[in-house]
CHARMM-style PDB file with segment names, atoms N, HN, CA, C and O in Angstrom:
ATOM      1  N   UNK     1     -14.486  33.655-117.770  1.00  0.00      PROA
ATOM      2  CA  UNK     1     -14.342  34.336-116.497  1.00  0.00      PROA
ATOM      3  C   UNK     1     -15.454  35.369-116.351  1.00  0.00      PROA
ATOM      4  O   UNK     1     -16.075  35.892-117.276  1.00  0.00      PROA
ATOM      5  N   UNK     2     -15.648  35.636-114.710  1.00  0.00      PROA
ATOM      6  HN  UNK     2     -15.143  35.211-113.958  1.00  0.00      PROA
ATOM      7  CA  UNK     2     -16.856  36.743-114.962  1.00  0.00      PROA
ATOM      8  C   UNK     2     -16.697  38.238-115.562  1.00  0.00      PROA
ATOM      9  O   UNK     2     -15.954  38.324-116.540  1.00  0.00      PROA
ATOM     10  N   UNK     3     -17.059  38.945-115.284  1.00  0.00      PROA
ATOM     11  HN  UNK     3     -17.663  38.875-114.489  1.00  0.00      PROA
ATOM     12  CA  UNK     3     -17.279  40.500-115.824  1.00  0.00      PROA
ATOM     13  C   UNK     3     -15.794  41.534-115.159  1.00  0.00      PROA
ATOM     14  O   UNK     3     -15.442  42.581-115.701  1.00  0.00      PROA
ATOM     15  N   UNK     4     -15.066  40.902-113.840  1.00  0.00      PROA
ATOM     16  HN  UNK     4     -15.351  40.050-113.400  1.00  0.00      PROA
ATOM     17  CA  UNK     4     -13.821  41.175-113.656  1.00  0.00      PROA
ATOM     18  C   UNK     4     -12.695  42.046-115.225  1.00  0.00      PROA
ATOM     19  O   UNK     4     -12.556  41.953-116.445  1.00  0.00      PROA
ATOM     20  N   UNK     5     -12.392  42.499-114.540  1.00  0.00      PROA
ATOM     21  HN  UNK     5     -12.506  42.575-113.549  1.00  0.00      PROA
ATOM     22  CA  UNK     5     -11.250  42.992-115.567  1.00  0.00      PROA
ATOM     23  C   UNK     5     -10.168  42.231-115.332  1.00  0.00      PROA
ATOM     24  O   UNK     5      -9.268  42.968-114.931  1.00  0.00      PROA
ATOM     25  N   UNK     6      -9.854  41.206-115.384  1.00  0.00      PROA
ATOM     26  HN  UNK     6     -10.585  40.607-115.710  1.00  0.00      PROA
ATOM     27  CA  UNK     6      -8.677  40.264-115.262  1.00  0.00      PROA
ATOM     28  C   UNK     6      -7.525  40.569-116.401  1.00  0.00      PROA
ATOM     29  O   UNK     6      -7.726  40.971-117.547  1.00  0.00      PROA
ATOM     30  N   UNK     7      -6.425  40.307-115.855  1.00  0.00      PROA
ATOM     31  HN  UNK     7      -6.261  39.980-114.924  1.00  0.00      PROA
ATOM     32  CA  UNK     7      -4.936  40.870-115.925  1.00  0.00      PROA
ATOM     33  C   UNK     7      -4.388  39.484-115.888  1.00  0.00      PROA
ATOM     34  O   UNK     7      -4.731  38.706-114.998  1.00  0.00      PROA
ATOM     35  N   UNK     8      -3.447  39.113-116.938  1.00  0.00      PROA
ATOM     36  HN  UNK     8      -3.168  39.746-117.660  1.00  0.00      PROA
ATOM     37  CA  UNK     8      -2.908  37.990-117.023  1.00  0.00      PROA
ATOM     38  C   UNK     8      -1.084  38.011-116.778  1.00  0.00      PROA
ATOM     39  O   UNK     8      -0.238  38.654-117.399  1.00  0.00      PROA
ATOM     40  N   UNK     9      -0.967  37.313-115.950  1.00  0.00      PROA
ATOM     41  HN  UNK     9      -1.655  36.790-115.445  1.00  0.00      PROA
ATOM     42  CA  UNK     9       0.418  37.195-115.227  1.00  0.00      PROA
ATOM     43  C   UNK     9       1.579  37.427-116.725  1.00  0.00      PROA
ATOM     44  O   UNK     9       1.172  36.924-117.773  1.00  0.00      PROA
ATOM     45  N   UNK    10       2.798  38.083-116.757  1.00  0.00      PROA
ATOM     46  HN  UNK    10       3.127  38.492-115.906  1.00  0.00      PROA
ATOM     47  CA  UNK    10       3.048  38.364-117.681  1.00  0.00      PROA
ATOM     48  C   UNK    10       4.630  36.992-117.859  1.00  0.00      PROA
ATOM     49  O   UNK    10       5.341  36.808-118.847  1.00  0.00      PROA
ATOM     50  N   UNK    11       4.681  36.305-116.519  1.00  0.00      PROA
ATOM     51  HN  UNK    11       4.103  36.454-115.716  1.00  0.00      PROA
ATOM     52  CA  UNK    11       5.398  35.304-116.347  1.00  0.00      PROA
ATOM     53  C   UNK    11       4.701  34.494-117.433  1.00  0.00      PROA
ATOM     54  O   UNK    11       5.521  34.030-118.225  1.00  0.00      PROA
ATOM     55  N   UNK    12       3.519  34.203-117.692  1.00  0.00      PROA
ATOM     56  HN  UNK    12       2.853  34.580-117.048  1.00  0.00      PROA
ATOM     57  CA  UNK    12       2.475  33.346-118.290  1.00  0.00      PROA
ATOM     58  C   UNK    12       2.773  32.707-119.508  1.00  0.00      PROA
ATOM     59  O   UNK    12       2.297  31.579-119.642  1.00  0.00      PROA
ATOM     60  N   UNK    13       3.624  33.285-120.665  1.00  0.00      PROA
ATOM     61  HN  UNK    13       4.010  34.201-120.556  1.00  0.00      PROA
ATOM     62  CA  UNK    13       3.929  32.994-121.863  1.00  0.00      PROA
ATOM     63  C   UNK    13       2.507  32.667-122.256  1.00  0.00      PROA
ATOM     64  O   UNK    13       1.550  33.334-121.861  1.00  0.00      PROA
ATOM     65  N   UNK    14       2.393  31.515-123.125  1.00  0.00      PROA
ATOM     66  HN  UNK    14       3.170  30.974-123.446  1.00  0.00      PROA
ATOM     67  CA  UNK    14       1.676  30.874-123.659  1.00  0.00      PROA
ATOM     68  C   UNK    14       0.806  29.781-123.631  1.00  0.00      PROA
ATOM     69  O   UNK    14       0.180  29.335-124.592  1.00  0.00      PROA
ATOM     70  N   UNK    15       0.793  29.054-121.580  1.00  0.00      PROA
ATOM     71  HN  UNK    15       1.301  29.416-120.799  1.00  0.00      PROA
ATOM     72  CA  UNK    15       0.487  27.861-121.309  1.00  0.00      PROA
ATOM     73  C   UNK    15      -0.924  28.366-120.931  1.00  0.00      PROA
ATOM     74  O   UNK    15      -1.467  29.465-121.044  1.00  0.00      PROA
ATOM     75  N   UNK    16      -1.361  27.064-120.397  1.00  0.00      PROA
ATOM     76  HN  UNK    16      -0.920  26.171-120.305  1.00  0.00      PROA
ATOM     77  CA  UNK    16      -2.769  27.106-120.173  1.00  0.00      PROA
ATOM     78  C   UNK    16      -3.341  27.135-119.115  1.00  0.00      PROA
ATOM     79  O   UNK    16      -4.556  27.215-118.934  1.00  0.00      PROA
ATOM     80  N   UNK    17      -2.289  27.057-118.139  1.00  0.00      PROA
ATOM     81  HN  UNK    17      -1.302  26.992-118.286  1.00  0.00      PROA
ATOM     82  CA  UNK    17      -2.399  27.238-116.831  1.00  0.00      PROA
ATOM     83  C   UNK    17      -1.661  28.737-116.197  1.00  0.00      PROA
ATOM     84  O   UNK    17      -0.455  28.654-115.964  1.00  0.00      PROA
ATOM     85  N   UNK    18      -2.272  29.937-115.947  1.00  0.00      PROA
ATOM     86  HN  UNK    18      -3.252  30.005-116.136  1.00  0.00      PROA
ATOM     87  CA  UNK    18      -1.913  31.132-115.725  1.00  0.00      PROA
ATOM     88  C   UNK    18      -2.381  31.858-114.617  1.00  0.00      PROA
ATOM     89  O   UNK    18      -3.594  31.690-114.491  1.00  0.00      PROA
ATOM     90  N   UNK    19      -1.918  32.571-113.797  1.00  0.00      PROA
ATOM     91  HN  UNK    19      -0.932  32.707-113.899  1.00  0.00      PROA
ATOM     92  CA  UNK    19      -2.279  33.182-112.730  1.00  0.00      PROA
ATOM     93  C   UNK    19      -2.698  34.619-113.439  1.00  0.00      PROA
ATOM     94  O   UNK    19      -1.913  35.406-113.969  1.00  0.00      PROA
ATOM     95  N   UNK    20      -4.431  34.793-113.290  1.00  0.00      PROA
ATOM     96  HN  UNK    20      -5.068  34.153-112.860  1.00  0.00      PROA
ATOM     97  CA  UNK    20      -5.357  36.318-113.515  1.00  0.00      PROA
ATOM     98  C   UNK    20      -5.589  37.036-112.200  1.00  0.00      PROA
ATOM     99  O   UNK    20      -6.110  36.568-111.188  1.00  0.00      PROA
ATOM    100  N   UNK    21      -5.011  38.506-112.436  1.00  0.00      PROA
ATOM    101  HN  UNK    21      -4.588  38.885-113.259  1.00  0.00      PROA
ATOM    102  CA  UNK    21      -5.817  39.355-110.886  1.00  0.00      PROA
ATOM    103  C   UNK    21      -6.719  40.168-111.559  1.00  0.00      PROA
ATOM    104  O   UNK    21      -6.695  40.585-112.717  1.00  0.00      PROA
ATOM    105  N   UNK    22      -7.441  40.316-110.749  1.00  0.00      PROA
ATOM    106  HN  UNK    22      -7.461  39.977-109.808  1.00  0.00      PROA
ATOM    107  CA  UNK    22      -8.518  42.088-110.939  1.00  0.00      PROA
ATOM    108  C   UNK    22      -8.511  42.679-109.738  1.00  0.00      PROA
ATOM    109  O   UNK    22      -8.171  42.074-108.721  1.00  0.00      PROA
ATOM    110  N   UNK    23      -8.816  43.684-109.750  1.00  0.00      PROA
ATOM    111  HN  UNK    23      -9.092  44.176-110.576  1.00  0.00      PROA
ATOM    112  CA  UNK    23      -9.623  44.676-108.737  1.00  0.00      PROA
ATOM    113  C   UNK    23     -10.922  44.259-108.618  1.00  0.00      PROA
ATOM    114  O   UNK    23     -11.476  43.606-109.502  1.00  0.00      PROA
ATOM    115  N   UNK    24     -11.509  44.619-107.483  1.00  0.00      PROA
ATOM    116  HN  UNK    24     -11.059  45.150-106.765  1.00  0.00      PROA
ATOM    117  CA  UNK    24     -12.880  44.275-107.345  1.00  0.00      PROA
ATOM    118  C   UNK    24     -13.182  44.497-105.847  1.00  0.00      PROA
ATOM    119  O   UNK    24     -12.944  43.717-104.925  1.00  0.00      PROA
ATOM    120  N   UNK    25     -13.793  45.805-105.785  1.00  0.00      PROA
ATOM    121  HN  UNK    25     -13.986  46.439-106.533  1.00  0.00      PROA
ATOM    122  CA  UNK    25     -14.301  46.334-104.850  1.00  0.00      PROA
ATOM    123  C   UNK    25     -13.889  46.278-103.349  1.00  0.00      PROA
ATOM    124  O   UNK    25     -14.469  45.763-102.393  1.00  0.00      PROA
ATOM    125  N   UNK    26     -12.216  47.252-103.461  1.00  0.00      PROA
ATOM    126  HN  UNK    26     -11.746  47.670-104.238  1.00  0.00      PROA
ATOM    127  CA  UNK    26     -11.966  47.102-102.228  1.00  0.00      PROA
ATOM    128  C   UNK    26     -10.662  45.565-102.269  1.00  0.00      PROA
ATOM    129  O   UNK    26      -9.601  45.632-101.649  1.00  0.00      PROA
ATOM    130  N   UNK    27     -11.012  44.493-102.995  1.00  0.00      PROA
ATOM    131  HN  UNK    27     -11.874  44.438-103.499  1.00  0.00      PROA
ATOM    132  CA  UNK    27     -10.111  43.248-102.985  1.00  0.00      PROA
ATOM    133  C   UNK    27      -9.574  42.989-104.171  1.00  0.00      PROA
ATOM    134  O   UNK    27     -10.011  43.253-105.291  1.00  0.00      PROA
ATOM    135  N   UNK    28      -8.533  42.418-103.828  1.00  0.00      PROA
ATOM    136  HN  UNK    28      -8.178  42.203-102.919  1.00  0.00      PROA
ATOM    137  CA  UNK    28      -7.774  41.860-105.136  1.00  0.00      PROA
ATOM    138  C   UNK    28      -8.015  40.327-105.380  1.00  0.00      PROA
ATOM    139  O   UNK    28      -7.582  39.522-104.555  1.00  0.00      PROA
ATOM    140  N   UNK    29      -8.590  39.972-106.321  1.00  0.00      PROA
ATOM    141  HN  UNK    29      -8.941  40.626-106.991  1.00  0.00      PROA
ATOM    142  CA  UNK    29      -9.250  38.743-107.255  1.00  0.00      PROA
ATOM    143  C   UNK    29      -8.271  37.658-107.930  1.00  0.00      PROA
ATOM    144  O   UNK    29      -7.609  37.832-108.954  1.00  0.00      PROA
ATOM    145  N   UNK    30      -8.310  36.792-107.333  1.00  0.00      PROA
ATOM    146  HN  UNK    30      -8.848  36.651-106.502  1.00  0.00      PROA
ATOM    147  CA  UNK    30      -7.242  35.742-108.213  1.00  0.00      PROA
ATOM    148  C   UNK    30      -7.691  34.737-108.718  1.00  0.00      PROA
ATOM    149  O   UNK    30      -8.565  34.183-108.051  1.00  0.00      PROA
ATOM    150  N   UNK    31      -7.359  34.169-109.888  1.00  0.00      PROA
ATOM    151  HN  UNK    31      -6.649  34.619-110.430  1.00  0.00      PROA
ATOM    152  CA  UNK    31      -7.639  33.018-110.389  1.00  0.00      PROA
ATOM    153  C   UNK    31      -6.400  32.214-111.354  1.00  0.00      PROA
ATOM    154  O   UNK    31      -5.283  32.622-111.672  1.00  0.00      PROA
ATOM    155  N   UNK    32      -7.090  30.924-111.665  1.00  0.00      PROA
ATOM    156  HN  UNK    32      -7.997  30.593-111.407  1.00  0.00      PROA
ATOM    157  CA  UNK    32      -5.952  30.236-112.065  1.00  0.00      PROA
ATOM    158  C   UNK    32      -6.418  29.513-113.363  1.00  0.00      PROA
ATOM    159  O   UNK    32      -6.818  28.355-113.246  1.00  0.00      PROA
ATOM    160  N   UNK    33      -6.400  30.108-114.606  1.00  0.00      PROA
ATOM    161  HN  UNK    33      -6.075  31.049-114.701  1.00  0.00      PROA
ATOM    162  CA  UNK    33      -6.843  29.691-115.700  1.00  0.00      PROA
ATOM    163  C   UNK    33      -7.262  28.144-116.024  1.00  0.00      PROA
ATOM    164  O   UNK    33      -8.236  27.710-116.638  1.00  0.00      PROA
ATOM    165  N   UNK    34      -6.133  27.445-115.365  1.00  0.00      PROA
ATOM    166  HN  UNK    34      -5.342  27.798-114.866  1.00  0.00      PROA
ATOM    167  CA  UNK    34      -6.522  25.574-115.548  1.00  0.00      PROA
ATOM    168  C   UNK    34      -7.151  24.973-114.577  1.00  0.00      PROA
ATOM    169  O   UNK    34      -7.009  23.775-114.331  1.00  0.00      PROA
ATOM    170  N   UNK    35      -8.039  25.896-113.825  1.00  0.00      PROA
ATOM    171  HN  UNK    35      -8.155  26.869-114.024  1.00  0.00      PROA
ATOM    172  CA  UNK    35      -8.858  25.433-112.946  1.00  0.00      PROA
ATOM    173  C   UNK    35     -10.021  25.110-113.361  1.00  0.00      PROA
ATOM    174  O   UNK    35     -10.733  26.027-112.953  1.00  0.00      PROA
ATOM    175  N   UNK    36     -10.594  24.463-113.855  1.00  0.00      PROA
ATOM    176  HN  UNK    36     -10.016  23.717-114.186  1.00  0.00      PROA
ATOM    177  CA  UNK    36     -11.460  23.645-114.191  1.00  0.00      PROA
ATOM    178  C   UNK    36     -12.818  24.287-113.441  1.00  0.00      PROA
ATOM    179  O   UNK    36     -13.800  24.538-114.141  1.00  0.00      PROA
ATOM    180  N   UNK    37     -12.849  24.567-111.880  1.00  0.00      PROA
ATOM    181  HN  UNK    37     -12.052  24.363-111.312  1.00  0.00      PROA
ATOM    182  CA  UNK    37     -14.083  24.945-111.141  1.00  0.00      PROA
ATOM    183  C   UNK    37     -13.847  26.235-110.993  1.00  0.00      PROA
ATOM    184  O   UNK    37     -14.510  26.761-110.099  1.00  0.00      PROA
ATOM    185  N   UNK    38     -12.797  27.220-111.833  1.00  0.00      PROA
ATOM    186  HN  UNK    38     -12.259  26.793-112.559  1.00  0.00      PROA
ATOM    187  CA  UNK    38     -13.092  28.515-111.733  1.00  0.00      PROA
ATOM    188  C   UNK    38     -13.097  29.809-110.391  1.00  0.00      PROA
ATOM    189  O   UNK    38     -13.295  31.002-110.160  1.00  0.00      PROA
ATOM    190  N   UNK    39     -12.710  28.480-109.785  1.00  0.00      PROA
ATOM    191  HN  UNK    39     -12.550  27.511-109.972  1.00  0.00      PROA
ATOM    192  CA  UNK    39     -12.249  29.101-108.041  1.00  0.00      PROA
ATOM    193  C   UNK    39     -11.696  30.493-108.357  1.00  0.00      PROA
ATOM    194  O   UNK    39     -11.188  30.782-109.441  1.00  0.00      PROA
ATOM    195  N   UNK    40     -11.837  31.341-107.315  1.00  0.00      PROA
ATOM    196  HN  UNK    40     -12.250  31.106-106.435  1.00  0.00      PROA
ATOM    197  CA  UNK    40     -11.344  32.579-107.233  1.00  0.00      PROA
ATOM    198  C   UNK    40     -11.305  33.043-105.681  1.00  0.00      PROA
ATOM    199  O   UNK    40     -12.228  33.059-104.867  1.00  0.00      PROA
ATOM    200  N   UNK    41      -9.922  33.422-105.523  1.00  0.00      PROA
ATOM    201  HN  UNK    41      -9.172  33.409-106.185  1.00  0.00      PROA
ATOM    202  CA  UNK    41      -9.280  33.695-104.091  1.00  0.00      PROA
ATOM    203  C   UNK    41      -9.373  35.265-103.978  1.00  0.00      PROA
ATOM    204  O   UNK    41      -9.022  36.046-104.863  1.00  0.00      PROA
ATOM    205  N   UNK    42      -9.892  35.601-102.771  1.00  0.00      PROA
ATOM    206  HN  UNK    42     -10.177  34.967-102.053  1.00  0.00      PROA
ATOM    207  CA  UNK    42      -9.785  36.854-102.734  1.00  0.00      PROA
ATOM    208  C   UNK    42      -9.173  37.317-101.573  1.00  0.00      PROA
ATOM    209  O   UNK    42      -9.317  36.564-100.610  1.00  0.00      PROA
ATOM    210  N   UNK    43      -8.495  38.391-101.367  1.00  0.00      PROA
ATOM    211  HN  UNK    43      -8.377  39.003-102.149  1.00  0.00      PROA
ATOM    212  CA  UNK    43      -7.495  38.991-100.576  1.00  0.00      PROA
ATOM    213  C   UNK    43      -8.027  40.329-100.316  1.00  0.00      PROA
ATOM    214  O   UNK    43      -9.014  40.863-100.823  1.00  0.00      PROA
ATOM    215  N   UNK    44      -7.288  40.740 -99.526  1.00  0.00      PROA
ATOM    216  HN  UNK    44      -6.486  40.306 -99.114  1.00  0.00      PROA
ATOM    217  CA  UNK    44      -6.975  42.684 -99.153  1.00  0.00      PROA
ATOM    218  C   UNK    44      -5.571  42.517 -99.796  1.00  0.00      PROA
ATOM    219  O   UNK    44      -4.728  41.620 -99.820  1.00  0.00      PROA
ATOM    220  N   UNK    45      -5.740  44.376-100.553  1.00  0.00      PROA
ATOM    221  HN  UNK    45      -6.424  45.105-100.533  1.00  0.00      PROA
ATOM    222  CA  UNK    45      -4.730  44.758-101.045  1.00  0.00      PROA
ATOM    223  C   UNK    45      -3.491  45.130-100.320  1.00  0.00      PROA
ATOM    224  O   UNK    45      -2.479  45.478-100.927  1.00  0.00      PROA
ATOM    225  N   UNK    46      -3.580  45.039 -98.679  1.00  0.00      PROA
ATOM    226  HN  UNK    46      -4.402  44.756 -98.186  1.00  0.00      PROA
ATOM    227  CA  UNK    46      -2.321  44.371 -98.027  1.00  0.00      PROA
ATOM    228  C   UNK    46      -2.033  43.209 -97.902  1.00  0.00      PROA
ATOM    229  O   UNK    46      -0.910  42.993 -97.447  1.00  0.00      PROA
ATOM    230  N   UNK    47      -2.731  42.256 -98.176  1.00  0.00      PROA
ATOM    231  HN  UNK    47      -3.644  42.431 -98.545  1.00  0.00      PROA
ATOM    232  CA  UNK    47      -2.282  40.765 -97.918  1.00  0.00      PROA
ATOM    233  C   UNK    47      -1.805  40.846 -99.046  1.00  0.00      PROA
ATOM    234  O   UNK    47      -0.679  40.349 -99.057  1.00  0.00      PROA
ATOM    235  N   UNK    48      -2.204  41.344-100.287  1.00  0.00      PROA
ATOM    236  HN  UNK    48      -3.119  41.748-100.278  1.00  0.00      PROA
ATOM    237  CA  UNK    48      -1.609  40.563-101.789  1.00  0.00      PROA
ATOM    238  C   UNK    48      -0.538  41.800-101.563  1.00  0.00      PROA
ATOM    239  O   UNK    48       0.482  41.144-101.773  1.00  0.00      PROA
ATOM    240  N   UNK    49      -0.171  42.817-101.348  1.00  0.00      PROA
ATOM    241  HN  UNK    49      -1.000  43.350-101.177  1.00  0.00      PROA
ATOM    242  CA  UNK    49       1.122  43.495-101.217  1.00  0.00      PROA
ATOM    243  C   UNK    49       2.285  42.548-100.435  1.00  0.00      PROA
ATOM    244  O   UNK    49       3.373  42.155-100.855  1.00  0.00      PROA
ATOM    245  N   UNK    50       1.713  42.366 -99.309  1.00  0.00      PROA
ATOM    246  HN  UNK    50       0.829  42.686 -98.968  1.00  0.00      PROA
ATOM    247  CA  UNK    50       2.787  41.507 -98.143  1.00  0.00      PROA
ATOM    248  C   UNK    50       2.900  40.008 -99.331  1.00  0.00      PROA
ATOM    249  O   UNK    50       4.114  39.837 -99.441  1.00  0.00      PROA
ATOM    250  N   UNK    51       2.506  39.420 -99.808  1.00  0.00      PROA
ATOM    251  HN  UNK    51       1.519  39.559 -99.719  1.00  0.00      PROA
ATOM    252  CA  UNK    51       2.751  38.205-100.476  1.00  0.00      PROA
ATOM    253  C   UNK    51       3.622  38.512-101.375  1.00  0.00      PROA
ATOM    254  O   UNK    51       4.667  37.896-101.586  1.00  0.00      PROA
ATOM    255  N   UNK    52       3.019  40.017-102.264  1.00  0.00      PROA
ATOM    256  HN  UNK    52       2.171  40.518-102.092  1.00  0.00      PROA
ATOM    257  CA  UNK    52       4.377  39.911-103.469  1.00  0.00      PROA
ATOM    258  C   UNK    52       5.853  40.419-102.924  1.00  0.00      PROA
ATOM    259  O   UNK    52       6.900  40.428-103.572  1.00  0.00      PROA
ATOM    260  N   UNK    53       5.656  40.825-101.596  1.00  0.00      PROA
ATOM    261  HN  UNK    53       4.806  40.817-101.070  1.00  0.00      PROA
ATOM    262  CA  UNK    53       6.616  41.243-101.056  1.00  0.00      PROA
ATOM    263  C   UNK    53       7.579  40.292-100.768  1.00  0.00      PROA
ATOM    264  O   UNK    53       8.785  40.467-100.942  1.00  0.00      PROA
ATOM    265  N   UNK    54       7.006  39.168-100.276  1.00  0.00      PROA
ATOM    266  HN  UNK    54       6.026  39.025-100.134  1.00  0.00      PROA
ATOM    267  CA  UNK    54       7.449  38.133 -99.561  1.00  0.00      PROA
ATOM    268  C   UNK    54       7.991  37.375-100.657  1.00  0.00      PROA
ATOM    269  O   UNK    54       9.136  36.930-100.588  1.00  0.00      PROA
ATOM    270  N   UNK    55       7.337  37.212-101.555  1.00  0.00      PROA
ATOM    271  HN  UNK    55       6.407  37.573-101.611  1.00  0.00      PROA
ATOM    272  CA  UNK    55       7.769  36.479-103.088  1.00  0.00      PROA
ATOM    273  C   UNK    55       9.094  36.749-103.425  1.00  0.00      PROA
ATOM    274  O   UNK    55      10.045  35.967-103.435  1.00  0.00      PROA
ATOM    275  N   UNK    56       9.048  38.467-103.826  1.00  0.00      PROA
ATOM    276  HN  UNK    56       8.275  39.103-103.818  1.00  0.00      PROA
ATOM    277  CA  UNK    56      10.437  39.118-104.240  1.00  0.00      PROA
ATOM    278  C   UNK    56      11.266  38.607-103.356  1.00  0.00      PROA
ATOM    279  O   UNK    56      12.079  37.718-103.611  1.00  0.00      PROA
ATOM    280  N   UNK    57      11.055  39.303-101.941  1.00  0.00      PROA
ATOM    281  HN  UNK    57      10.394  40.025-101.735  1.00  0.00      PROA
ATOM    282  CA  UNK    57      12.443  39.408-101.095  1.00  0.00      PROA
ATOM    283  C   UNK    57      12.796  37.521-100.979  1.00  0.00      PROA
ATOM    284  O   UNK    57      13.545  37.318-100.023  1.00  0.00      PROA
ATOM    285  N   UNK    58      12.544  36.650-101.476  1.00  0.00      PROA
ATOM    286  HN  UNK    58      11.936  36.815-102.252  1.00  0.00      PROA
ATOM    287  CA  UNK    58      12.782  34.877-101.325  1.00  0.00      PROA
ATOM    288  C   UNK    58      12.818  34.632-102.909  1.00  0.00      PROA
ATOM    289  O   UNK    58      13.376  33.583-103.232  1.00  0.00      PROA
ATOM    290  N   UNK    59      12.493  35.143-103.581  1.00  0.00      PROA
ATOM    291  HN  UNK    59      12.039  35.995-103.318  1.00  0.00      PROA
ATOM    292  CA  UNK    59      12.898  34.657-105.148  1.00  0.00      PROA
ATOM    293  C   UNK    59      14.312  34.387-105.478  1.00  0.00      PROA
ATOM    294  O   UNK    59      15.249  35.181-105.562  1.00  0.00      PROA
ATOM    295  N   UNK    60      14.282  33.251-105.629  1.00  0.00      PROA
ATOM    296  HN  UNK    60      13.520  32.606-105.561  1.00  0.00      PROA
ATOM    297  CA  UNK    60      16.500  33.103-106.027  1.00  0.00      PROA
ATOM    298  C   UNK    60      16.951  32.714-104.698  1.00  0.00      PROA
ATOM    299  O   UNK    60      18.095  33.098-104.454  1.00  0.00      PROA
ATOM    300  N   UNK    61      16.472  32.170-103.927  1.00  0.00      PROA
ATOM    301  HN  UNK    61      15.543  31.858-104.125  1.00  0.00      PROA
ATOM    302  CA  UNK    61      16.943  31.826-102.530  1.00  0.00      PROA
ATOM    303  C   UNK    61      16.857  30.006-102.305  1.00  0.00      PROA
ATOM    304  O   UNK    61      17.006  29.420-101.233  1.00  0.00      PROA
ATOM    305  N   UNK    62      16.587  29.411-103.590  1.00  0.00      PROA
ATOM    306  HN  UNK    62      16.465  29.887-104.460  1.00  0.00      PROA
ATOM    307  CA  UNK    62      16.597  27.736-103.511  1.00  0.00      PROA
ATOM    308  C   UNK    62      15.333  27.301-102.539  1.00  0.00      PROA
ATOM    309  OT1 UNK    62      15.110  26.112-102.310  1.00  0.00      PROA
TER     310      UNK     62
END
């Protein structure tokens, strides 16, 4: 991964496929360890707020 300070999802255990964030200037940085092309999604730190928001408040809902 690049020079990012990446943070590894703590859901993650031990597989090989894992969701990484960083900070990075102003945006929040995502990636997905078993991605092969290293893609990286970037957001505003209200969009990735409103998502984990949205996550929680629907988690356990089928």
């Amino acid at each position: 991964m690049s020079a990012l300070a990446w943070q590894k999802s703590s859901y993650c255990a031990q597989g090989n496929s894992c969701l990484h964030i960083a900070a990075d200037h102003g945006t929040v940085a995502l990636t997905e360890s078993g991605d092969p092309s290293g893609a990286i999604l970037r957001a505003t730190p209200a969009a990735w707020a409103e998502l984990l928001r949205t996550v929680k408040e629907t988690h356990g809902r089928g």
